[in-house]
C-alpha positions in Angstrom: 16.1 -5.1 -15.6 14.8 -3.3 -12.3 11.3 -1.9 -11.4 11.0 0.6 -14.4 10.1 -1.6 -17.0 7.0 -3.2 -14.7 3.3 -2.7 -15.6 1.6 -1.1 -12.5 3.4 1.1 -9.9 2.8 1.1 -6.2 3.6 2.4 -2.7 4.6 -0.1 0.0 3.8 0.4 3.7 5.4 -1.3 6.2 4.3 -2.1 9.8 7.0 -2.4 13.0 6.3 -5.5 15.0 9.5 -7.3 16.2 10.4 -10.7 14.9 7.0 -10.4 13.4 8.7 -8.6 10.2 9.9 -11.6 9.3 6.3 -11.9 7.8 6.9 -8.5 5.7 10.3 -10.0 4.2 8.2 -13.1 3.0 5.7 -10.4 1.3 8.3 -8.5 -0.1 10.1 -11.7 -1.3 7.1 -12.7 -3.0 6.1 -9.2 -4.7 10.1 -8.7 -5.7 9.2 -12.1 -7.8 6.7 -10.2 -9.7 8.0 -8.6 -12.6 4.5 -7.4 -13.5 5.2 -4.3 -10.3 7.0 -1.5 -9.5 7.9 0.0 -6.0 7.7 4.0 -6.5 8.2 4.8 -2.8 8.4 2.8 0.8 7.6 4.0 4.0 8.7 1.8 7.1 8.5 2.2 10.9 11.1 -0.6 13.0 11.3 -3.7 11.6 9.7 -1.9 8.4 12.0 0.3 8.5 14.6 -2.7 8.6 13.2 -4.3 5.6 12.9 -1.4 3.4 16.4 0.1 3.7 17.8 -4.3 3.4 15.5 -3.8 0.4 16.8 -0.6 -1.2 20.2 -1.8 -0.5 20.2 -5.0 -1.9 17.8 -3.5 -4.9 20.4 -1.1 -5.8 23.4 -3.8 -6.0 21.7 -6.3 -7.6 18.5 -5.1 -8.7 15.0 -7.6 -7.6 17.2 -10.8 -7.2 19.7 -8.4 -5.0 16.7 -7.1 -2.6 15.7 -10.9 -2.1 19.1 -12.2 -1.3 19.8 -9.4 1.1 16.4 -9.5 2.5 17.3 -13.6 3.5 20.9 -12.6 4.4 20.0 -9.9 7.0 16.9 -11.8 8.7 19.4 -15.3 8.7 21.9 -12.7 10.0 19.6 -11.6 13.1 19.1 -15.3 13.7 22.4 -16.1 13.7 23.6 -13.1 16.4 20.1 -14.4 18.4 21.7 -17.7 19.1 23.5 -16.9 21.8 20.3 -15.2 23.7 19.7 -16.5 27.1 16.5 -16.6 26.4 14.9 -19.7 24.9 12.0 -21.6 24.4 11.6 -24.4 26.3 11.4 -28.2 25.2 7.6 -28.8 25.8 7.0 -24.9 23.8 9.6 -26.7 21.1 7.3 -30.3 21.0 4.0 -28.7 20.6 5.3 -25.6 17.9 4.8 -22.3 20.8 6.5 -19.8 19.3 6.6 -17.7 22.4 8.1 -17.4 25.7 4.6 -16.5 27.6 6.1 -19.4 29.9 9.9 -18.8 30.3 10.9 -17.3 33.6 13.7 -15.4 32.3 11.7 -13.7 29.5 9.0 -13.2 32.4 11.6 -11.9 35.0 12.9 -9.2 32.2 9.5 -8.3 31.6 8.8 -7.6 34.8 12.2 -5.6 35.5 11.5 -3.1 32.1 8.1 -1.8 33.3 10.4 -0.8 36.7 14.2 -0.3 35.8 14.8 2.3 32.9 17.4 0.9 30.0 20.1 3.9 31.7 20.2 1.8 34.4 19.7 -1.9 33.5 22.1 -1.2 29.6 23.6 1.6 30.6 26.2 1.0 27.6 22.8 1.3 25.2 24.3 -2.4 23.5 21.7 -3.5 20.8 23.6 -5.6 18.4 21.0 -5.2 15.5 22.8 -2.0 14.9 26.1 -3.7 14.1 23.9 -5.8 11.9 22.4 -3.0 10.4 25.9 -1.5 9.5 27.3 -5.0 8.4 24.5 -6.0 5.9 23.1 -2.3 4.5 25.3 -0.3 2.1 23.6 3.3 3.9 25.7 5.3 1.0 24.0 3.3 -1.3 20.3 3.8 0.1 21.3 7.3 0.1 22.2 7.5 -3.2 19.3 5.4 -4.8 17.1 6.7 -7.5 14.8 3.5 -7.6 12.4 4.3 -4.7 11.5 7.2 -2.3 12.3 5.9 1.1 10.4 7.1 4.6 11.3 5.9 7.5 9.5 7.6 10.9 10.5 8.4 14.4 8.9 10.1 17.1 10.3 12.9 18.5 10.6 12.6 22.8 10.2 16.3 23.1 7.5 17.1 21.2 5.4 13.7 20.9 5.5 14.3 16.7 6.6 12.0 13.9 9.5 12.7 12.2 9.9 11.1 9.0 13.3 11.1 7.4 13.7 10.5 3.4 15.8 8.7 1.9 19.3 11.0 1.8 18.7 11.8 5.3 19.0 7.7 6.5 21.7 6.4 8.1 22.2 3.8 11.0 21.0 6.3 13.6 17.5 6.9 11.8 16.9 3.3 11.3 17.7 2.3 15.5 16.0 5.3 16.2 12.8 4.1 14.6 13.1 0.8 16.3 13.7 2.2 19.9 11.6 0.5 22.6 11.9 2.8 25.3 11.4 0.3 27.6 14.7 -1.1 26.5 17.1 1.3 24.6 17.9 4.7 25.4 16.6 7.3 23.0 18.3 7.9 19.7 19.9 11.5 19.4 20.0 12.3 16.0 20.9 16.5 15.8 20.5 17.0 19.5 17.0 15.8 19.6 16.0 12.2 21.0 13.6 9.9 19.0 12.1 6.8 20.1 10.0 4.0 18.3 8.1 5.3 15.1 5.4 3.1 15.9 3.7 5.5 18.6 2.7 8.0 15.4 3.0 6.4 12.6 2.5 2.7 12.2 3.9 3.2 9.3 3.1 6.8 7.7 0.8 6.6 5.0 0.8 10.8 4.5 4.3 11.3 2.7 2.8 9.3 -0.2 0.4 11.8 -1.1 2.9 14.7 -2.6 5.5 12.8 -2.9 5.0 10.0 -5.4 2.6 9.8 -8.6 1.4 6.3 -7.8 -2.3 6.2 -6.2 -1.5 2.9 -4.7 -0.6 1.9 -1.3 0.0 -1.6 -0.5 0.1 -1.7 3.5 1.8 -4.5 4.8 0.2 -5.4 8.2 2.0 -7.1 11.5 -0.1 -5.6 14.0 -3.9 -6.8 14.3 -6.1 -3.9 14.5 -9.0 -6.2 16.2 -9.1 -9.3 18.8 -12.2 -10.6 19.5 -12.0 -11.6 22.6 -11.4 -9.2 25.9 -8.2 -9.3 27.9 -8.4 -10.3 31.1 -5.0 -11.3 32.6 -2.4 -8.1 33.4 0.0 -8.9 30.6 -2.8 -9.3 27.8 -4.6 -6.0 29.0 -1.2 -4.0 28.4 -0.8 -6.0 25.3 -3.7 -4.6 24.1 -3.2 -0.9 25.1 0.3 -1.4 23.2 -1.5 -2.6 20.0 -4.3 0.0 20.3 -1.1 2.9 20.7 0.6 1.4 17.5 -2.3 1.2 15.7 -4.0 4.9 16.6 -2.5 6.5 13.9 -2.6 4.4 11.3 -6.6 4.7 12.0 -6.0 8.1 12.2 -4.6 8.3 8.6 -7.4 6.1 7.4 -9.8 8.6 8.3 -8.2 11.2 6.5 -7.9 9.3 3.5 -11.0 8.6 3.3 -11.9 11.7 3.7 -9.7 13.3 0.9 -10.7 10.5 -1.2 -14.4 11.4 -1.1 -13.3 15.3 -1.1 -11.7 14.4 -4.6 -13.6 12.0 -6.1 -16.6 14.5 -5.8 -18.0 16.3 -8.5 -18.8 19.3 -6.8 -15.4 19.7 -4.9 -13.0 18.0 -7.4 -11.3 20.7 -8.3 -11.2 22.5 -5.4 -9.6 19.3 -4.1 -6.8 19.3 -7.1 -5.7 22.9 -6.4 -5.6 22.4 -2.9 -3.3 19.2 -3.7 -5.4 16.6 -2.5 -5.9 13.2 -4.8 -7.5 9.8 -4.4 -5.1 7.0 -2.8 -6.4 3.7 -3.3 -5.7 1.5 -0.5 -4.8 -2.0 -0.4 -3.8 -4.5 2.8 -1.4 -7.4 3.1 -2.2 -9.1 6.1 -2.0 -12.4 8.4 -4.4 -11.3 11.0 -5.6 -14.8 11.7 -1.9 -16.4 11.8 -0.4 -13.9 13.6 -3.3 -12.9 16.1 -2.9 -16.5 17.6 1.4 -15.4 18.1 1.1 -13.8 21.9 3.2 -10.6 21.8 6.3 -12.1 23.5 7.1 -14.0 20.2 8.1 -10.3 18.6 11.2 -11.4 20.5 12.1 -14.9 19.2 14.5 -14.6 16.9 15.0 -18.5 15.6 15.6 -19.3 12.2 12.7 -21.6 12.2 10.7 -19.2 13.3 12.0 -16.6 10.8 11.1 -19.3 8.2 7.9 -19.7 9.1 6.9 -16.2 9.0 8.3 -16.0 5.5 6.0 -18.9 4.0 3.3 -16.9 5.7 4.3 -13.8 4.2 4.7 -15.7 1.2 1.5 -17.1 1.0 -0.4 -13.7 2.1 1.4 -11.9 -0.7 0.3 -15.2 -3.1 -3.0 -14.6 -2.0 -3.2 -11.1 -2.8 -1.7 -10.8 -6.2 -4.3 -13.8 -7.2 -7.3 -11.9 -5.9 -6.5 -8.0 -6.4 -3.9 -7.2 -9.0 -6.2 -6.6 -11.7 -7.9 -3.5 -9.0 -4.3 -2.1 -8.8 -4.3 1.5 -10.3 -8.5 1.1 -10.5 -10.0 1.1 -6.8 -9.1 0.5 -2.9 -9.9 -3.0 -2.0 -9.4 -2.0 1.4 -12.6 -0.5 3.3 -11.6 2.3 4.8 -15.1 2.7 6.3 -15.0 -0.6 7.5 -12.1 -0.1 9.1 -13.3 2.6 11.1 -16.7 1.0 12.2 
């Protein structure tokens, strides 16, 4: 039983992105299936972080079937406590399958009210009932105690503007909420006297604590957050949109280019060993995504938290994961099939 006694070993990375990790449970639901892998270490930043420390949990209980069923328990749990939000879609969104509330005046009206009224004033009681769901569905001794994968989870420090990234025996409810604070709508996350907010801001997720802290040269990144849109946006609410997904995605591109760069540093003849003392290796990089699925999701759907919807970011993730194992497991432990260069074009 458990990951140990799988063929190839990898590194998961996990993207935030609201309801949108729904997607990265249906991923993870479908890789957990796979007996031929291994999870050495997982980094996570929101609703990554979410799904890795479900994930750890559950693994440690009840080994891969144990990360699954908590995995669907916790996501059908955030639906269930999201029934009673006043904000819905509407019948004609429901008719013609609009996942998002682009067009309800309440979710407009709040909106509106975050970019002017800080969360001290408008939830001055900081409630966010994802943290009781947090405490009711992970087993945080447990994560804490777990020898089955190295956990990451990132914040970023108000003070300072760094990432923080907290390993595994550090986590606890605090972390996790910390890593998923929206300014715009929590208050900050003290956590030792210093105040974090969303990880997302530096480190979408963090790709770095892989390098010296596993063996694995894989890194499967699990993507929420297109890096590219085609077209330009025009409107108010799409040009901030896009300055958000720009700021969540700067570091990850950030961390590309460094990879690369180590990569070619080690992979050279004439620097290789230079490279090895120094403590540099190869990473071989690899990318779930459903850039085409979810780019067409406007960015108010990160808040829709219906089961339906849940579901059908599952299959996705499913699928994308399906997709992936048919096409690239054979070039796990062998070569990137992610372009790095490409990326950064």
């Amino acid at each position: 039983m458990g990951f140990r006694k799988a063929k190839k070993t990898v590194n998961l990375a996990l993207q935030g992105g609201g309801a949108h990790g729904a997607f990265t449970w249906g991923v993870l639901d479908r890789l957990l299936e796979d007996e031929r892998l291994t999870f050495e270490g997982i980094s996570g930043t929101s609703a990554g972080a979410m799904n890795a420390v479900v994930l750890t949990s559950g693994y440690h209980k009840g080994g891969r079937q144990g990360a699954r069923d908590s995995l669907a328990k916790f996501w059908r749990s955030v639906s269930h406590d999201g029934r009673l939000n006043p904000v819905q879609r509407g019948m004609m969104d429901r008719l013609f399958g609009n996942w998002s509330f682009d067009n309800n005046p309440m979710f407009l009206a709040f909106d509106v009210a975050s970019r002017f009224v800080s969360p001290y004033d408008i939830n001055p009681f900081n409630i966010n009932p994802l943290r009781d769901i947090l405490e009711s569905e992970v087993d945080f001794e447990a994560v804490r105690a777990s020898r089955d994968v190295k956990l990451f989870i990132s914040a970023t420090n108000v003070r300072t503007g760094k990432v923080r990234i907290f390993a595994r025996n550090e986590i606890t409810p605090d972390v996790v909420m910390a890593s998923a604070c929206l300014p715009f709508m929590f208050k900050a996350v003290e956590i030792g006297g210093t105040p974090y907010w969303d990880g997302g801001y530096v480190g979408n997720p963090p790709l770095f604590p892989f390098f010296r802290a596993t063996h694995s040269d894989d890194i499967i990144l699990v993507q929420t957050n297109p890096i590219e849109r085609e077209e330009t946006p025009q409107t108010a609410r799409d040009i901030l949109n896009r300055i958000n997904e720009i700021t969540f995605n700067a570091s990850l591109v950030s961390e590309f280019r460094a990879i690369g760069f180590v990569s070619r540093l080690a992979e050279s003849g004439f620097l290789r060993r230079l490279a090895r003392k120094a403590g540099y290796r190869r990473m071989l990089l690899h990318r779930i995504d459903a850039d085409e699925k979810l780019s067409e999701m406007t960015p108010s759907s990160k808040f829709n938290v219906e089961w339906s919807f849940f579901q059908h970011l599952r299959d996705i993730g499913r699928a994308a994961a399906e997709g992936f194992l048919k096409k690239n497991f054979s070039a796990l432990g062998r070569r990137s099939t992610l372009d790095v260069r490409k990326q950064l074009a």
